[in-house]
N, C-alpha and C positions, 0 to 999 in steps of 0.2 A: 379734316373737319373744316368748315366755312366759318367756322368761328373758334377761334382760338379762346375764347372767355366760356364755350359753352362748358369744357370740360371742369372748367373751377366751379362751373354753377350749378352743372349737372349730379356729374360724375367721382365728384370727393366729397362730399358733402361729409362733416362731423357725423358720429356714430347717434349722436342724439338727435340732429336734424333727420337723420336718416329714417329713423326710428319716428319720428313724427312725420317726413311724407309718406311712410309706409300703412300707417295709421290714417291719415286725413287726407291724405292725394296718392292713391295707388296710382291715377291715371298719369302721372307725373311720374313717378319712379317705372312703368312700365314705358312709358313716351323714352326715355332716359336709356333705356336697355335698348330698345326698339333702335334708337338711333347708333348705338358702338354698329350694329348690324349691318346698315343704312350705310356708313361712312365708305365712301366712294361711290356706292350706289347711288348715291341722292345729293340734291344741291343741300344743306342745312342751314341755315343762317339765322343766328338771332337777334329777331328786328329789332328790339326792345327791351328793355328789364326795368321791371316797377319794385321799385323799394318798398317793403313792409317787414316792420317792426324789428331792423336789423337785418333782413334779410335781402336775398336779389332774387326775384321770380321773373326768369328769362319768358318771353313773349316769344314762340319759334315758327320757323315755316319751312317745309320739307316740298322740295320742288323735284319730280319722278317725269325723265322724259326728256324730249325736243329742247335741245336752246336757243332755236330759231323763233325770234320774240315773234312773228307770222303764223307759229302752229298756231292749228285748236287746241285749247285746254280749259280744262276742267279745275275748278276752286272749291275744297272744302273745306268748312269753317265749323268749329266746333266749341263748345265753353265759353260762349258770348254771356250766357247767364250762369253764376258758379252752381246756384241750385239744379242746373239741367244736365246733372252731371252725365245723364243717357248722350247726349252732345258729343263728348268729348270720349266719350266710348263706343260711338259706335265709329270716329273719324280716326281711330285709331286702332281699331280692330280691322279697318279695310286696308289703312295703310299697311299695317299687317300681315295682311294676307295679299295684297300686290308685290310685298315684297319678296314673298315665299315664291310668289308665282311668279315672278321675275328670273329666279333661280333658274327655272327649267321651263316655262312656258315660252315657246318661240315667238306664237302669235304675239304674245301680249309683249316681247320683248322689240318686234317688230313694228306695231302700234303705236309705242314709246320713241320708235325713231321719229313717226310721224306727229306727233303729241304731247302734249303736256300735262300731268297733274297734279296741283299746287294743294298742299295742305297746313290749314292752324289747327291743330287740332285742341288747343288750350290758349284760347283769343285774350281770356282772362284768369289769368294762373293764380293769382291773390284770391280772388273768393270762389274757385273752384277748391283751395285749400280751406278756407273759411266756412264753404259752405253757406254764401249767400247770393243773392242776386245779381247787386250791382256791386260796383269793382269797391275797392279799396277808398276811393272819396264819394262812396255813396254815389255815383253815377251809374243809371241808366245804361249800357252802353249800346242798347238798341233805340235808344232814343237821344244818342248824342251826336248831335249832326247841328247842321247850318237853318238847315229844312223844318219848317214850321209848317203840322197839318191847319188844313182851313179852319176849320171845327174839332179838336179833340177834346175827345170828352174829359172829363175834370180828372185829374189827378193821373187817369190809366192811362190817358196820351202821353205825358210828358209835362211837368211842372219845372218850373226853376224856386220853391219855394222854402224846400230845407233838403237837406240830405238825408234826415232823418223819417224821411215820408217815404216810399215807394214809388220809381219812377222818373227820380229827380236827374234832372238834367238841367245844367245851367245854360244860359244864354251861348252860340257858340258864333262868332260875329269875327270883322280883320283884327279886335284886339285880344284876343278871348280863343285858345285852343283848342280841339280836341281834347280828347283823353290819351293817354299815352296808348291804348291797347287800341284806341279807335283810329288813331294814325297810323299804328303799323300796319293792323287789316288796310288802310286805304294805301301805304308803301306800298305792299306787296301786291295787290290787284293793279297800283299803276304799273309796276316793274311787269308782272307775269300775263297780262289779260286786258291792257288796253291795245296793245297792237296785235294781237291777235287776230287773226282773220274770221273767227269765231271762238267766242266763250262762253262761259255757263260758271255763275257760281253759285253754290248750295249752301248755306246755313242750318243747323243742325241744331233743333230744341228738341223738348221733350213735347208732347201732345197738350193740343189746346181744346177744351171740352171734351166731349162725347165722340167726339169724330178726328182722326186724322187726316190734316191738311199740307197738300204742298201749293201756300202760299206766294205766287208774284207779290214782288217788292215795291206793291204800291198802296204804301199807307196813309199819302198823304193827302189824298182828295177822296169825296165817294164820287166823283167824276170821271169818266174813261179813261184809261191808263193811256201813257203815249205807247205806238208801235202796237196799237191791241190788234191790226191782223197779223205782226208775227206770234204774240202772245198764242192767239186761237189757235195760228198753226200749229205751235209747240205743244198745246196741249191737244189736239187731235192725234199728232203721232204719236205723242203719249199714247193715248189708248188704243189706241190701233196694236202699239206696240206689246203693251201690256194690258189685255181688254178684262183681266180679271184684277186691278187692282181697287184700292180700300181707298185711295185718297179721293177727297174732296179739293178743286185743283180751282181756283179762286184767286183774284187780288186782296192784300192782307186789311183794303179801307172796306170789304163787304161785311167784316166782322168790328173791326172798331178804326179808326184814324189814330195815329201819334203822330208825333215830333219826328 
C-alpha cells in the first residue's frame, strides 16, 4: 500500500463506524474494498485527510499505468459536490472494471505501459458522507480558486459572504489557502499530468438541466476560451468519433460564469 495510514483509515474502521459508512457512504466502503484488490496493481496514495466531527476522511488517488511522468494520461475526478453522488459512482465503477480488465486484457495491459490513468474518485469524502454540496466549511469546491469570473452572476457564481448561503467561497489570495480537497486535486494533477506530453482531465457531476453537457473548463469569461482551435479540434473528433452521442459539448461561461 502507498500509504501506510490508508489502512487505519480505511480498512479497521470500529463496528459502529462501519455500520454508518455502510449506511451514508456506500461509495466509500466499496472505494475501500476495490482498493485491498488494487494493492500492487495501482500506485494509491492518500493526498489528504479532512477531520470531521472526530473522524479522518482520507482524500485518495489511484494512479493505473506508465510512470514515465511524459506518458499520456488520463484524470478522473469524481464527488467534487457531496450531493452529485452519480460522480463518484460512475469514477468507481470504471476503475472497476479496468481493474478486472487488467486481469486478463492484454491490449489494455499493454496501453498501460504506454499511459497513464489517474483517479479521485471521492474529491470530497466529508459531505459525500453528509450528503451535501460544499465540503465540511461550507466551501464551494468548484468555486474555490484564485480566479475571479469577470461578471458572475449573484450568488450562483461564487460569493465570499457566508458559508451558510450556497456557493460560498472565500477569497483565495498569497495569504488565504485553498481548501484541503482543492489542493490535493491540484497536488495530483501537478505530480501526474503537467509533464505529460498530453493529458485530459474529466470531472464527473450529475446533469445540469434538460440536456447533458460535456463542458470545457471555461467559466470565467463569456469571452473566447484560450487555445479555442485546439478546443474545436477536440470536439470534432469527438464526433467524428462518437457521431451518435447525447452531449451538448460547450465552454462552462455559455451557461453561466463562476469564481
Amino acid at each position: 500500500m502507498s500509504d501506510p495510514n490508508l489502512k487505519s483509515l480505511l480498512f479497521s474502521p470500529d463496528p459502529k463506524f462501519e455500520r454508518e459508512l455502510e449506511r451514508k457512504m456506500p461509495e466509500m466502503v466499496t472505494l475501500s474494498r476495490l482498493l485491498r484488490s488494487l494493492e500492487g496493481r495501482a500506485r494509491i496514495v492518500v493526498e489528504d485527510v479532512v477531520p470531521w466531527k472526530g473522524r479522518q476522511f482520507p482524500v485518495i488517488s489511484v494512479t493505473m499505468g506508465s510512470e514515465d511522468p511524459a506518458a499520456p494520461t488520463l484524470g478522473i475526478f469524481g464527488g467534487v459536490h457531496g450531493l452529485e453522488r452519480i460522480g463518484s459512482d460512475v469514477v468507481i465503477a470504471w476503475l472497476q472494471s479496468l481493474h478486472e480488465l487488467s486481469l486478463w486484457d492484454e491490449t489494455l495491459r499493454d496501453r498501460l505501459q504506454k499511459s497513464r490513468i489517474v483517479f479521485m474518485p471521492i474529491v470530497n469524502p466529508v459531505d459525500v458522507f453528509e450528503m451535501r454540496r460544499s465540503n465540511g466549511n461550507g466551501v464551494d469546491l468548484m468555486r474555490n480558486s484564485p480566479v475571479r469570473a469577470d461578471e458572475p452572476p449573484w450568488l450562483l457564481g461564487g460569493h465570499n459572504y457566508s458559508p451558510k448561503l450556497p456557493w460560498y467561497s472565500p477569497i483565495v489570495n498569497a495569504e488565504s489557502e485553498m481548501e484541503i480537497e482543492s489542493r490535493a486535486v491540484c497536488r495530483v494533477v501537478e505530480r501526474e499530468m503537467f509533464r505529460s506530453k498530453c493529458s485530459i482531465a474529466i470531472d464527473v457531476h450529475s446533469g445540469f438541466g434538460s440536456v447533458d453537457r460535456l463542458w470545457f473548463p471555461w467559466s470565467k469569461s463569456k469571452a473566447p476560451p484560450p487555445h479555442l482551435e485546439e478546443i474545436s479540434a477536440l470536439k470534432r473528433l469527438f464526433d467524428r468519433s462518437y457521431p451518435n452521442h447525447f452531449y451538448e459539448i460547450e465552454p462552462q461561461a455559455k451557461q453561466y460564469t463562476q469564481w
